[in-house]
mmCIF file as Biopython writes it, N, C-alpha, C and O atoms, coordinates in Angstrom:
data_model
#
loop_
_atom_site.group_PDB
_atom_site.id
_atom_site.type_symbol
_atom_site.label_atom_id
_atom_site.label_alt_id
_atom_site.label_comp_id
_atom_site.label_asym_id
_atom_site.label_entity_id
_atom_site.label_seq_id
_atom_site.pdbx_PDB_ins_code
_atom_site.Cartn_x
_atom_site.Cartn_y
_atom_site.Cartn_z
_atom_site.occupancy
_atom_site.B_iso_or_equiv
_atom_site.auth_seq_id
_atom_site.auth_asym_id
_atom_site.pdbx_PDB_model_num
ATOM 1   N N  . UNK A ? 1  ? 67.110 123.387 64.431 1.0 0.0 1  A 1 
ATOM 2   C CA . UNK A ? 1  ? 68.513 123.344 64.809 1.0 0.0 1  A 1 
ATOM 3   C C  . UNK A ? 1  ? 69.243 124.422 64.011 1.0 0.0 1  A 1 
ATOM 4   O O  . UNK A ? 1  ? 68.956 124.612 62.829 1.0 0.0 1  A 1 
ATOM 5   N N  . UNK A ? 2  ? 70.078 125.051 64.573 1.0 0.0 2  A 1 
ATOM 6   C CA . UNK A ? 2  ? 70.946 126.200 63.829 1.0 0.0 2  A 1 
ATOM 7   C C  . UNK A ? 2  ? 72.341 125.722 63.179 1.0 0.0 2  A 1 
ATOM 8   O O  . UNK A ? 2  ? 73.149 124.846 63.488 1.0 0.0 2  A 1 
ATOM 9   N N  . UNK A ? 3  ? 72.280 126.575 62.253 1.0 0.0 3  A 1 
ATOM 10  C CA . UNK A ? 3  ? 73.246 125.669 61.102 1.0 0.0 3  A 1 
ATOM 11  C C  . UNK A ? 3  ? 74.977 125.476 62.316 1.0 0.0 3  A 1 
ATOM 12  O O  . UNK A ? 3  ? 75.690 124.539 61.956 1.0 0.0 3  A 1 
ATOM 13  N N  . UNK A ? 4  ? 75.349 126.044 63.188 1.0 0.0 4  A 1 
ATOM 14  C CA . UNK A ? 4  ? 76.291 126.151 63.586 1.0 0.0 4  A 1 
ATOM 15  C C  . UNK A ? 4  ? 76.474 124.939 64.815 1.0 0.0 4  A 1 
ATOM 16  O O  . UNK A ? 4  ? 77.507 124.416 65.233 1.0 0.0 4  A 1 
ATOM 17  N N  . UNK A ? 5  ? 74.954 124.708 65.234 1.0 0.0 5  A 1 
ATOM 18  C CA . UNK A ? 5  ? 74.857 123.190 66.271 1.0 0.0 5  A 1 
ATOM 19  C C  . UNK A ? 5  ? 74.999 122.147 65.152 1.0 0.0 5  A 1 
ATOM 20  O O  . UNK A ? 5  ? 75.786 121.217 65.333 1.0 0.0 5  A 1 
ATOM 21  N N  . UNK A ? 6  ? 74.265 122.233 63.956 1.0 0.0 6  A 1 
ATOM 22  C CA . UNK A ? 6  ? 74.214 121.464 63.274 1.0 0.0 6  A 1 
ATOM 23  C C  . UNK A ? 6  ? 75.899 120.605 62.734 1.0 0.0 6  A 1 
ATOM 24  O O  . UNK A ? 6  ? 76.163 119.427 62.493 1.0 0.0 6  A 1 
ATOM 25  N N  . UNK A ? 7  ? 76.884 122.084 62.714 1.0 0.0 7  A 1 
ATOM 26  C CA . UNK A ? 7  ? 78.064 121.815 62.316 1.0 0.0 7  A 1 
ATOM 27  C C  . UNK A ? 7  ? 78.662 120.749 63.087 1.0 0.0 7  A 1 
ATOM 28  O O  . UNK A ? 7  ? 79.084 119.643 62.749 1.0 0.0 7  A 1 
ATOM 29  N N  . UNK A ? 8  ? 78.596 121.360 64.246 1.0 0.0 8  A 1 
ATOM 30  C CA . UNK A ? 8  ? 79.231 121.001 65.784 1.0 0.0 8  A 1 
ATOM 31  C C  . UNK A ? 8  ? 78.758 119.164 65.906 1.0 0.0 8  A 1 
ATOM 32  O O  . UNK A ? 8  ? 79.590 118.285 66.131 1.0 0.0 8  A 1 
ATOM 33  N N  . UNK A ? 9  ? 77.374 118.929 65.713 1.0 0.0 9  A 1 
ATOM 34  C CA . UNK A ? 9  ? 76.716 117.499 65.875 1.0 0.0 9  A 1 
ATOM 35  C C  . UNK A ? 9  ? 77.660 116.940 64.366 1.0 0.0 9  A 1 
ATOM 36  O O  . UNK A ? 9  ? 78.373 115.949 64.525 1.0 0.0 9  A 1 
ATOM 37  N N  . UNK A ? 10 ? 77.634 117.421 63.346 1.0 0.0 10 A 1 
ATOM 38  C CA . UNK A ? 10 ? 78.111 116.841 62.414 1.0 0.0 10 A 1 
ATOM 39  C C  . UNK A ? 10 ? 80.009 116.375 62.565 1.0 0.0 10 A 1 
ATOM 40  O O  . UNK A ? 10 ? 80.591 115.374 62.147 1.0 0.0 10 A 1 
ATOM 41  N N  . UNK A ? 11 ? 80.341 117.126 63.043 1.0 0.0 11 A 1 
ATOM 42  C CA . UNK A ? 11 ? 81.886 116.895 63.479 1.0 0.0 11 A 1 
ATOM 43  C C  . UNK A ? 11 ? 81.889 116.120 64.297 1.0 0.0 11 A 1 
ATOM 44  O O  . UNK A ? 11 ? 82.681 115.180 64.234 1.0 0.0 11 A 1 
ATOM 45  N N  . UNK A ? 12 ? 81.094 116.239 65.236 1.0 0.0 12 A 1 
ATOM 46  C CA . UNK A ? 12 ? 81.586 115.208 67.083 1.0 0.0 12 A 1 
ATOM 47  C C  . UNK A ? 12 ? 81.162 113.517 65.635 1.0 0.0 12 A 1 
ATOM 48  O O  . UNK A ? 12 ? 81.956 112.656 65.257 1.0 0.0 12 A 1 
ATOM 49  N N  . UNK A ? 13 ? 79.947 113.664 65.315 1.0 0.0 13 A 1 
ATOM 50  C CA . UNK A ? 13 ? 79.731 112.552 64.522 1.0 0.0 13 A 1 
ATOM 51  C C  . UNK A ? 13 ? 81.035 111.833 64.381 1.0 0.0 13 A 1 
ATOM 52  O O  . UNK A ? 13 ? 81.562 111.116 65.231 1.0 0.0 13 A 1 
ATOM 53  N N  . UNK A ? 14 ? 81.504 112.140 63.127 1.0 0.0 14 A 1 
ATOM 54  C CA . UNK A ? 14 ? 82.396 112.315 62.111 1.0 0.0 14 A 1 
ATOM 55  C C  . UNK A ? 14 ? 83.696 111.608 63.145 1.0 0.0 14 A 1 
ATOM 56  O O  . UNK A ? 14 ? 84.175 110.508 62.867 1.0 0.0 14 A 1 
ATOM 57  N N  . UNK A ? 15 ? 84.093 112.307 64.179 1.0 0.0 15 A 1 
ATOM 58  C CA . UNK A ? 15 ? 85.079 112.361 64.944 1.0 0.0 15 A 1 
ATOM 59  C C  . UNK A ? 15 ? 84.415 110.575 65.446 1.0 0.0 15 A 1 
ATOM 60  O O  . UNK A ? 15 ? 85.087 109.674 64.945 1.0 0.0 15 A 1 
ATOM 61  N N  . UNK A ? 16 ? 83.454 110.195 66.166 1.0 0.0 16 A 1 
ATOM 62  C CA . UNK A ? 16 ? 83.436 109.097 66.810 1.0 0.0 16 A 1 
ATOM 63  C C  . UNK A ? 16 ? 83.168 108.028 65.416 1.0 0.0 16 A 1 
ATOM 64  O O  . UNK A ? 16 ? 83.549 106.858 65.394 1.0 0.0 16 A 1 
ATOM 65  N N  . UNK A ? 17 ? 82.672 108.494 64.656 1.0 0.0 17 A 1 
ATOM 66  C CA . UNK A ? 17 ? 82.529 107.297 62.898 1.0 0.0 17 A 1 
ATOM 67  C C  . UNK A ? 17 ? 83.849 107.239 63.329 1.0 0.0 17 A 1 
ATOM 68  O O  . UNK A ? 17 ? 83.966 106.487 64.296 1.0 0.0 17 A 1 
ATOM 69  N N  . UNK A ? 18 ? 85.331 107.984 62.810 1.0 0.0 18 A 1 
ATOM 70  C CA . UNK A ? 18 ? 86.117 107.879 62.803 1.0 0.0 18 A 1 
ATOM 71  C C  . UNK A ? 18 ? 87.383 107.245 63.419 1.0 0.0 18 A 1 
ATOM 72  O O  . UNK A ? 18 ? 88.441 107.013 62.834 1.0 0.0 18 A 1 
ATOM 73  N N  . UNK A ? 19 ? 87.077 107.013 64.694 1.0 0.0 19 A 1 
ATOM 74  C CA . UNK A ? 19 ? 87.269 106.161 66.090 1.0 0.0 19 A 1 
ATOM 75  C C  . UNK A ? 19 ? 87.058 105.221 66.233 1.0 0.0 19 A 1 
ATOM 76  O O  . UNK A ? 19 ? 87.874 104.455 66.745 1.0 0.0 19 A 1 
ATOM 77  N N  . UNK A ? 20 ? 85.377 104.699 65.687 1.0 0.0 20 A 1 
ATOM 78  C CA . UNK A ? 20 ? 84.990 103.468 65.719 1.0 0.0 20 A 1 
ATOM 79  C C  . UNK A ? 20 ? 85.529 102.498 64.324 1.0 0.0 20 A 1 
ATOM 80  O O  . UNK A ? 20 ? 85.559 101.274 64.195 1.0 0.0 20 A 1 
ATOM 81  N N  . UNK A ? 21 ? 85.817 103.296 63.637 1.0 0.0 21 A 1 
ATOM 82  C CA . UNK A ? 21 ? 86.530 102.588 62.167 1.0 0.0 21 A 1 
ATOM 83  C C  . UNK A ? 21 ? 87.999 102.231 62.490 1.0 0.0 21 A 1 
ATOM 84  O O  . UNK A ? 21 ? 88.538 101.159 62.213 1.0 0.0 21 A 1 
ATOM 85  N N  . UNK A ? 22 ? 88.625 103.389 63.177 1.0 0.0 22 A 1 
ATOM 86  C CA . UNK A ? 22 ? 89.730 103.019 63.646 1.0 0.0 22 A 1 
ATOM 87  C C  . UNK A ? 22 ? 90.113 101.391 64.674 1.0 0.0 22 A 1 
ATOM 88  O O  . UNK A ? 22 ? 90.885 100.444 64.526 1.0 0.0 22 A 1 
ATOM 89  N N  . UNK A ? 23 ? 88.947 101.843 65.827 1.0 0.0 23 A 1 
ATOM 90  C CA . UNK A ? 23 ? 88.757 100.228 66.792 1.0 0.0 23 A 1 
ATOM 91  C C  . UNK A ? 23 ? 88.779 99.263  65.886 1.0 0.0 23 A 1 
ATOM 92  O O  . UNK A ? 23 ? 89.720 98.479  66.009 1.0 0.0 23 A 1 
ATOM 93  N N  . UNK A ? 24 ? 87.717 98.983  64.632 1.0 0.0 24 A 1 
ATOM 94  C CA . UNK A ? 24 ? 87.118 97.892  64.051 1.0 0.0 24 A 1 
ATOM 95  C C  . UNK A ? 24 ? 88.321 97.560  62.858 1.0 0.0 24 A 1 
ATOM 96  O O  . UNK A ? 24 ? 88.768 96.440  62.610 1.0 0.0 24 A 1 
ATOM 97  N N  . UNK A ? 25 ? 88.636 98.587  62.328 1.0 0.0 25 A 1 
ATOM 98  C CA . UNK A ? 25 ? 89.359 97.959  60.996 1.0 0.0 25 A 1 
ATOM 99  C C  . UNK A ? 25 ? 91.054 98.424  60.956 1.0 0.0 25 A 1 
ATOM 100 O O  . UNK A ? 25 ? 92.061 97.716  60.961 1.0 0.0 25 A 1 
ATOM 101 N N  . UNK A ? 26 ? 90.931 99.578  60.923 1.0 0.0 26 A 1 
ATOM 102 C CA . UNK A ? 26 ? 92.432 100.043 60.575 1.0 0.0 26 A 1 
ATOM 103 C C  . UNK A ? 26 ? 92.827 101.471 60.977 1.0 0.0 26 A 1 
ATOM 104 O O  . UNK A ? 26 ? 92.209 102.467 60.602 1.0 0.0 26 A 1 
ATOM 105 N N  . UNK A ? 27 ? 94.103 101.490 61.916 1.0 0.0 27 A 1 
ATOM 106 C CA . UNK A ? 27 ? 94.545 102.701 62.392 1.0 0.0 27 A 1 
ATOM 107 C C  . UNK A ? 27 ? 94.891 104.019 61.651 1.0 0.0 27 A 1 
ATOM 108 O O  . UNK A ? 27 ? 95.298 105.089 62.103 1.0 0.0 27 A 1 
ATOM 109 N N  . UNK A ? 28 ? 94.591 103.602 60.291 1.0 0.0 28 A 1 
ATOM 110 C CA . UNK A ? 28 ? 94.628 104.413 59.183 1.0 0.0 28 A 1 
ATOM 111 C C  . UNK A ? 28 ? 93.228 105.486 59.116 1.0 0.0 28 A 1 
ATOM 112 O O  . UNK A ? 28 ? 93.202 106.346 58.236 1.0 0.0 28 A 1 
ATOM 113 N N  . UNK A ? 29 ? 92.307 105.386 59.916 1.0 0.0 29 A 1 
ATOM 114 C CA . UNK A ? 29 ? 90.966 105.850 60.003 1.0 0.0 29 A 1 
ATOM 115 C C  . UNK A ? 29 ? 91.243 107.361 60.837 1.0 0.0 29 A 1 
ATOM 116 O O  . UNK A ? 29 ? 90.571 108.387 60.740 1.0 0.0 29 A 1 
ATOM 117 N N  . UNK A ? 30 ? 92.619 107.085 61.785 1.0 0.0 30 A 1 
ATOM 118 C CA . UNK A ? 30 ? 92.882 108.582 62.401 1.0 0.0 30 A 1 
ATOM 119 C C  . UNK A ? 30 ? 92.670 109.374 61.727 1.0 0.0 30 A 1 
ATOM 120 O O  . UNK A ? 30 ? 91.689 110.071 61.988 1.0 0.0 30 A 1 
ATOM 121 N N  . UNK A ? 31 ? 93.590 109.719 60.349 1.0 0.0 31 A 1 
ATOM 122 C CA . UNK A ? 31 ? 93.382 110.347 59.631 1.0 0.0 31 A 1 
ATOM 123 C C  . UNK A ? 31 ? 92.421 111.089 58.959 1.0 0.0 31 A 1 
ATOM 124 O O  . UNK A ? 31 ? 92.657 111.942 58.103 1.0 0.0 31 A 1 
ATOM 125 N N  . UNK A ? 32 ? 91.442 110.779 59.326 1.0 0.0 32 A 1 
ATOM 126 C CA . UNK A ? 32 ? 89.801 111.380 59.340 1.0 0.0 32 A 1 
ATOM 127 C C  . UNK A ? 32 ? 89.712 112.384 60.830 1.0 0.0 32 A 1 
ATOM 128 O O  . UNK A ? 32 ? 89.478 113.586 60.947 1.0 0.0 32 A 1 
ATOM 129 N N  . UNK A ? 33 ? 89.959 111.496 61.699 1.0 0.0 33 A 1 
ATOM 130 C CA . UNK A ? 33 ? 89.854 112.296 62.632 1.0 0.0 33 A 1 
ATOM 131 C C  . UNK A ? 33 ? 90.811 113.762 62.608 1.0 0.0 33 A 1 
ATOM 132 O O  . UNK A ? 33 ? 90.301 114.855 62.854 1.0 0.0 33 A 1 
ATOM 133 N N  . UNK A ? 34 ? 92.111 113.604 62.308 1.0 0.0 34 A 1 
ATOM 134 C CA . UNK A ? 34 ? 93.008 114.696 62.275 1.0 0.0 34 A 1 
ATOM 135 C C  . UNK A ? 34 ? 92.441 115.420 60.801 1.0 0.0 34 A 1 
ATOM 136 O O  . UNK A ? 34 ? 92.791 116.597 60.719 1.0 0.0 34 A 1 
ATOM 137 N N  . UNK A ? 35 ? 91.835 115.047 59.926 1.0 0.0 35 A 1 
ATOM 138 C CA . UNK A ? 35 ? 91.236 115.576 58.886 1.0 0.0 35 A 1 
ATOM 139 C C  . UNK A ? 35 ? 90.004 116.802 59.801 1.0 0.0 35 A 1 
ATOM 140 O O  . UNK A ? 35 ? 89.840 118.018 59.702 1.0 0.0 35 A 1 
ATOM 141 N N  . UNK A ? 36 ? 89.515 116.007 60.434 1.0 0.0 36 A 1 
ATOM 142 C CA . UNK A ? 36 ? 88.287 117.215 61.104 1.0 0.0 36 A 1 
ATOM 143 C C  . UNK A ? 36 ? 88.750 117.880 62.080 1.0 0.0 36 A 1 
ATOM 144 O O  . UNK A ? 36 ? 88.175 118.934 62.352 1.0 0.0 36 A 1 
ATOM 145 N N  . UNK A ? 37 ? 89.905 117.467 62.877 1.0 0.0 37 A 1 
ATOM 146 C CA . UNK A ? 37 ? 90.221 118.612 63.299 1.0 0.0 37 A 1 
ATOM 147 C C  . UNK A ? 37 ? 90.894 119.690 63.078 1.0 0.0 37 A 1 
ATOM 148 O O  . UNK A ? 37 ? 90.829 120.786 63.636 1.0 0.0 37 A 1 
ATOM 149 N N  . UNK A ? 38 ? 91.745 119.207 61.969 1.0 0.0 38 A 1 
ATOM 150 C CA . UNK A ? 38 ? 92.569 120.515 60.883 1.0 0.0 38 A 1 
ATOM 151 C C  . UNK A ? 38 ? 91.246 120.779 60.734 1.0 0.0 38 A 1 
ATOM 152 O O  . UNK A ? 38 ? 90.796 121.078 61.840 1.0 0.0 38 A 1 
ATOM 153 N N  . UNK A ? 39 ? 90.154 120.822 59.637 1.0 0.0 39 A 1 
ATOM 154 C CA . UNK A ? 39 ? 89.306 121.516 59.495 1.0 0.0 39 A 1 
ATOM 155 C C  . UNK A ? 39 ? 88.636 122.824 60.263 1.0 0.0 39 A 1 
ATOM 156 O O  . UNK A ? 39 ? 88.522 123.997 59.908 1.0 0.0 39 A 1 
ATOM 157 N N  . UNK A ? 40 ? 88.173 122.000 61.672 1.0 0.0 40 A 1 
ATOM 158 C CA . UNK A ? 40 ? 87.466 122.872 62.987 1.0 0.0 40 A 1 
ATOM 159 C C  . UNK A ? 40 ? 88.418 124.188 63.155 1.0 0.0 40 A 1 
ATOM 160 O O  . UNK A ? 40 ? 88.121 125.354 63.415 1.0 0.0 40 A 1 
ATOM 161 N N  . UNK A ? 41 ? 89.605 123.595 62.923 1.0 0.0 41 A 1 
ATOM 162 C CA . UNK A ? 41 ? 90.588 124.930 63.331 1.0 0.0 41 A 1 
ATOM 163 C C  . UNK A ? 41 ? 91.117 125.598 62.439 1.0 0.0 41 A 1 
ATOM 164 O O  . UNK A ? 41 ? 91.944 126.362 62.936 1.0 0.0 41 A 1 
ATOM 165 N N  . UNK A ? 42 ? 91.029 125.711 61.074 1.0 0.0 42 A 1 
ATOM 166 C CA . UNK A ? 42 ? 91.042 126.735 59.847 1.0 0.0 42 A 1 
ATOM 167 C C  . UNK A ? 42 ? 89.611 127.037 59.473 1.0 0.0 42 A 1 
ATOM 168 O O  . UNK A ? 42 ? 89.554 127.979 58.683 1.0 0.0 42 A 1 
ATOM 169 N N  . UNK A ? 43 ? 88.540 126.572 59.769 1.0 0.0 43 A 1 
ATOM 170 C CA . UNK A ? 43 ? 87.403 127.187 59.764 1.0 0.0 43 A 1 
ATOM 171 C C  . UNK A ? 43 ? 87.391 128.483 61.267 1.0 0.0 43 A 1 
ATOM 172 O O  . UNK A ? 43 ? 86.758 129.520 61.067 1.0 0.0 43 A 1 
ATOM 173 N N  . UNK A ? 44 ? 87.922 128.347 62.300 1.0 0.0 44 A 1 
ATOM 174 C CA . UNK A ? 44 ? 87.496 128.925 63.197 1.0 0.0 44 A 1 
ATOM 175 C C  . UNK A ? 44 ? 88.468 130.274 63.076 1.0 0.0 44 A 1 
ATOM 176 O O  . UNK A ? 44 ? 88.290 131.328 63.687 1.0 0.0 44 A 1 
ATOM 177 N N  . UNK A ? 45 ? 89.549 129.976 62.127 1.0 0.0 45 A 1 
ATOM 178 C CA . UNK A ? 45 ? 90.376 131.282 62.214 1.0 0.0 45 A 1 
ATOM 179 C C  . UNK A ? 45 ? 89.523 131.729 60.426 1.0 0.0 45 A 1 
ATOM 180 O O  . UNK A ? 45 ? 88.743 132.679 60.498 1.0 0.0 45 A 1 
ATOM 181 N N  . UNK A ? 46 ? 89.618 131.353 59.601 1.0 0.0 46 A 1 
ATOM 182 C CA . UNK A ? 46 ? 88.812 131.972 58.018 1.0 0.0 46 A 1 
ATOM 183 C C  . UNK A ? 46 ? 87.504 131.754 58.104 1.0 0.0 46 A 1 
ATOM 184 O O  . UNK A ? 46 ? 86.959 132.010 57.030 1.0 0.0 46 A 1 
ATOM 185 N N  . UNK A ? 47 ? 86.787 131.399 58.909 1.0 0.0 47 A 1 
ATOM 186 C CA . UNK A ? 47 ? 85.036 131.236 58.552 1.0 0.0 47 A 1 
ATOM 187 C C  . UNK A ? 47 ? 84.882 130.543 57.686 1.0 0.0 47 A 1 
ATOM 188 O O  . UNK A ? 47 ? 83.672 130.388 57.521 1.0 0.0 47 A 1 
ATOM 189 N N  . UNK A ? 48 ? 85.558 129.902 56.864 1.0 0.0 48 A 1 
ATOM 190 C CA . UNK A ? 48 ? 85.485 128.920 55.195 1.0 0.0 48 A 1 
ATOM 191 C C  . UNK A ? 48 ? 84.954 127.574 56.265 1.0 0.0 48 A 1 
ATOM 192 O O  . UNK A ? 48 ? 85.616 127.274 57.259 1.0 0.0 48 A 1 
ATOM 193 N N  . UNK A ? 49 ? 83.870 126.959 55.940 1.0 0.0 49 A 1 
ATOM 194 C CA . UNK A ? 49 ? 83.469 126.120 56.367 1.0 0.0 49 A 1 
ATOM 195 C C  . UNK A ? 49 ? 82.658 125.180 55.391 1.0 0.0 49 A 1 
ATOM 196 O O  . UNK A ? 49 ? 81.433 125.300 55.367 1.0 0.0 49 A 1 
ATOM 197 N N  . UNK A ? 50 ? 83.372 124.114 54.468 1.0 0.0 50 A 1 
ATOM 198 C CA . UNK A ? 50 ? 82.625 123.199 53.683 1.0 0.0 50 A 1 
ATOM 199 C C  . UNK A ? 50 ? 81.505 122.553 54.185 1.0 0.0 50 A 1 
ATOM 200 O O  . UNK A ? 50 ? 80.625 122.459 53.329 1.0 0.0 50 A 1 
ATOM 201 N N  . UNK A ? 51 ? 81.231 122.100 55.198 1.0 0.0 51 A 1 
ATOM 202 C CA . UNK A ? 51 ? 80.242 121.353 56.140 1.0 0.0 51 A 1 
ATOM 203 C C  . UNK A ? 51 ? 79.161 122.451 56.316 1.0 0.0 51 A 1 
ATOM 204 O O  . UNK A ? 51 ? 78.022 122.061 56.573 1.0 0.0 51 A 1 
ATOM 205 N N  . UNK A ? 52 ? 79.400 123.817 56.203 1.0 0.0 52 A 1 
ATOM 206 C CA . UNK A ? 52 ? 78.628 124.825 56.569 1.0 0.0 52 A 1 
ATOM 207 C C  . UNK A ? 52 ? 77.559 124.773 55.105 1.0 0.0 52 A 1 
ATOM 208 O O  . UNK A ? 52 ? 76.407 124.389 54.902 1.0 0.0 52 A 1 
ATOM 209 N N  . UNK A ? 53 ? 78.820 125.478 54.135 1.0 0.0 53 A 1 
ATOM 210 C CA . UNK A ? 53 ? 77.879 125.631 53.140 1.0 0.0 53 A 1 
ATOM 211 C C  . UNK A ? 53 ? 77.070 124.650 52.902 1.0 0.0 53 A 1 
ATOM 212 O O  . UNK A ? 53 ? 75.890 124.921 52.675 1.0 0.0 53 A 1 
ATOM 213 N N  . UNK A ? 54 ? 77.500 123.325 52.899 1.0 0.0 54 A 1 
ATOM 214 C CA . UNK A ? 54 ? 76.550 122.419 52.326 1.0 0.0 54 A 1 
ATOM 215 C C  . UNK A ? 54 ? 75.513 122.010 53.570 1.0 0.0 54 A 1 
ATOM 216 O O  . UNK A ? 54 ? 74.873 121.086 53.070 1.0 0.0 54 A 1 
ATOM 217 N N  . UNK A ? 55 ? 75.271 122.105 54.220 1.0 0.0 55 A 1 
ATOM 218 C CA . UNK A ? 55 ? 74.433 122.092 55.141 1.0 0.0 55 A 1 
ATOM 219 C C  . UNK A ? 55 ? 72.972 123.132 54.826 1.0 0.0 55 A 1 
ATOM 220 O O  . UNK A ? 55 ? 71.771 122.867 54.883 1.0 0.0 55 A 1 
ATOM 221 N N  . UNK A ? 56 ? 73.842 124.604 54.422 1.0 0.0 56 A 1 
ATOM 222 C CA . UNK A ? 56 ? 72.906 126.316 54.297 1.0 0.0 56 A 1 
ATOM 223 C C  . UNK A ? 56 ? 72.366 125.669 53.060 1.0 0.0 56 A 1 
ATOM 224 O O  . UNK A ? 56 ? 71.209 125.914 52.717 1.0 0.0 56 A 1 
ATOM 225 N N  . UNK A ? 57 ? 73.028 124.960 52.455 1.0 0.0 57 A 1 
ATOM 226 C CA . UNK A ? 57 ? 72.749 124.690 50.819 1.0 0.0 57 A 1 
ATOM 227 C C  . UNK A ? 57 ? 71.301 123.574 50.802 1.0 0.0 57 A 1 
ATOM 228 O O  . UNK A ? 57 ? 70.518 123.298 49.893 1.0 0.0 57 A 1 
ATOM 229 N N  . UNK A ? 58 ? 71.375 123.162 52.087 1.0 0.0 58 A 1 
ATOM 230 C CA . UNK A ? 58 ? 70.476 121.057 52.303 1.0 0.0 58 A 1 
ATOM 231 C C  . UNK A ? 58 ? 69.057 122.456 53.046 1.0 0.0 58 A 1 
ATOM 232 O O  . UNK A ? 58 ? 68.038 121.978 53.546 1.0 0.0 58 A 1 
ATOM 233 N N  . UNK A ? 59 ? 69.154 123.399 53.018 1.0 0.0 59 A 1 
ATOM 234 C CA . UNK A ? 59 ? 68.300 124.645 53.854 1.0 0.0 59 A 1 
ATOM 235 C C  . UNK A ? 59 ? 68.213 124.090 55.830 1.0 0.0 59 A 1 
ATOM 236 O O  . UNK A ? 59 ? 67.121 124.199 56.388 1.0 0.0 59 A 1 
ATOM 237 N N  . UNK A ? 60 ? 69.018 123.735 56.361 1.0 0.0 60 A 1 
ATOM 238 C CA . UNK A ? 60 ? 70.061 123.871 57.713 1.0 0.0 60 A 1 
ATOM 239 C C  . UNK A ? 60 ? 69.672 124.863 58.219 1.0 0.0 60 A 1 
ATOM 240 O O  . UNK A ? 60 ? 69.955 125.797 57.469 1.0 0.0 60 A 1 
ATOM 241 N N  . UNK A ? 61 ? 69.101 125.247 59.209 1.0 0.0 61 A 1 
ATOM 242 C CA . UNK A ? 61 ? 69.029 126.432 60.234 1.0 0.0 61 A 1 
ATOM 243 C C  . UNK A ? 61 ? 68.387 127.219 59.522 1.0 0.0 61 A 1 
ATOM 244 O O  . UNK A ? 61 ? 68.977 128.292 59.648 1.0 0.0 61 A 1 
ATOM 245 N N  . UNK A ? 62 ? 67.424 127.373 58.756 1.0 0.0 62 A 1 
ATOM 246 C CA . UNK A ? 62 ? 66.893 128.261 58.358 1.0 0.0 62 A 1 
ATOM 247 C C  . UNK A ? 62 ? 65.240 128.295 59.201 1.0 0.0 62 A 1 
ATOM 248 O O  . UNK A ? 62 ? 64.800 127.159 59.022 1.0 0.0 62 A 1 
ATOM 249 N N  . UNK A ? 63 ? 64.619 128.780 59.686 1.0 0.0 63 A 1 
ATOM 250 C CA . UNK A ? 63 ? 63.195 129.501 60.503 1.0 0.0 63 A 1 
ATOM 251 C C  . UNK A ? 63 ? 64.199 129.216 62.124 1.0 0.0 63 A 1 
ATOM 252 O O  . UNK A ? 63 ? 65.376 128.993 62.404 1.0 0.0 63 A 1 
ATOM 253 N N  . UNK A ? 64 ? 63.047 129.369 62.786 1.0 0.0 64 A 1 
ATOM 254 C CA . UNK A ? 64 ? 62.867 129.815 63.965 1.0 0.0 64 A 1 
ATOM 255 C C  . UNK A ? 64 ? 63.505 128.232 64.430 1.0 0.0 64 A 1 
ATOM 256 O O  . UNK A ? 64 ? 63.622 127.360 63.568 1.0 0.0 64 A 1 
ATOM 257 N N  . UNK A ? 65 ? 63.853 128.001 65.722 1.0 0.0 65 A 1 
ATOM 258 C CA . UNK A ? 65 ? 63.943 126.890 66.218 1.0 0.0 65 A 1 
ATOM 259 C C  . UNK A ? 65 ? 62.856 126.240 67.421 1.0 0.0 65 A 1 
ATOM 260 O O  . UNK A ? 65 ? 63.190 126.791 68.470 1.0 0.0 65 A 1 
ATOM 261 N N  . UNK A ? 66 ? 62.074 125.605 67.605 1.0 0.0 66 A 1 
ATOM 262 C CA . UNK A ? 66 ? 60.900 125.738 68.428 1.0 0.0 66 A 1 
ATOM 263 C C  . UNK A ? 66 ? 61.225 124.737 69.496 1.0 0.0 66 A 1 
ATOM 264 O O  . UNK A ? 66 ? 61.422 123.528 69.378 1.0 0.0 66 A 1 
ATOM 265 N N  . UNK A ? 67 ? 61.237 125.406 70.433 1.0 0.0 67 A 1 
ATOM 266 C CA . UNK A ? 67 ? 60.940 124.905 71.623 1.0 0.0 67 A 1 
ATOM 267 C C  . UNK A ? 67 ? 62.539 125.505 72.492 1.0 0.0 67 A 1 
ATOM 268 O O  . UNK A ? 67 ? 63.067 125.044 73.504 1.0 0.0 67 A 1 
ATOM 269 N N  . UNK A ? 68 ? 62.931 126.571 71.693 1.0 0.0 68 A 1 
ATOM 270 C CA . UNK A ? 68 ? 64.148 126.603 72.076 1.0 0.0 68 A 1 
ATOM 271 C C  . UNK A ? 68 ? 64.025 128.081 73.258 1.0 0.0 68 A 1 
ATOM 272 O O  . UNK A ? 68 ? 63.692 129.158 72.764 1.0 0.0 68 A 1 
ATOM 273 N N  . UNK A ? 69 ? 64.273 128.010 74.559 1.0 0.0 69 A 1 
ATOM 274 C CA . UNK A ? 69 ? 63.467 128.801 75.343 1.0 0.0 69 A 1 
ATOM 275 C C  . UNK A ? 69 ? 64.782 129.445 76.009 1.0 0.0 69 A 1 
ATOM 276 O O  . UNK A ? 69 ? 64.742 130.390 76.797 1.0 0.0 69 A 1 
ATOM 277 N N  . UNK A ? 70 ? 65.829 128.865 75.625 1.0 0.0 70 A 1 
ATOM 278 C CA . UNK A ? 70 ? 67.387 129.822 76.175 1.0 0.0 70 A 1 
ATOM 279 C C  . UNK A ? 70 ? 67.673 131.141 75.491 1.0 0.0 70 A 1 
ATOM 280 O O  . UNK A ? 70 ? 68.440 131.947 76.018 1.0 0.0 70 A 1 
ATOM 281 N N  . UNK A ? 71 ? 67.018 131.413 74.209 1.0 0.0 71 A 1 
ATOM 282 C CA . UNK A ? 71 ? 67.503 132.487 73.313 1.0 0.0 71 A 1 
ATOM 283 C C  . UNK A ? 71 ? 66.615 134.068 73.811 1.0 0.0 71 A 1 
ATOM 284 O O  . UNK A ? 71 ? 66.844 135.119 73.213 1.0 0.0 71 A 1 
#
C-alpha cells in the first residue's frame, strides 16, 4: 500500500470512528471529525502531513506494491 492510500484509509477511518462515537456517546466527538478535516485541507495546501510522517516513520509504502496492475 502507498503511504498516500494509506493516509486516505487512515482518515476515512478516523472520520467514521468519529461518527460512530458521536451516534453512541456524545455530539462532542464531531470535533474529531472537523479536526480531520481541517487537517486534509492544510495538508493539501503545505504538504505538512502528521499522519504521513508517522506512517514513512512505521516504514508505510516503502517497496513495490504487488499485485498492483493499474500503475
Amino acid at each position: 500500500m502507498s503511504l498516500e492510500r494509506a493516509v486516505m484509509a487512515f482518515a476515512g477511518t478516523m472520520v467514521l470512528v468519529s461518527l460512530a462515537l458521536t451516534y453512541f456517546l456524545s455530539p462532542w466527538w464531531m470535533l474529531l471529525t472537523a479536526f480531520v478535516g481541517v487537517n486534509l485541507i492544510q495538508s493539501s495546501f503545505t504538504g505538512f502531513c502528521p499522519a504521513a510522517m508517522a506512517m514513512r516513520a512505521l516504514g508505510v509504502g516503502r517497496g513495490a506494491t504487488p499485485g498492483c496492475s493499474f500503475r
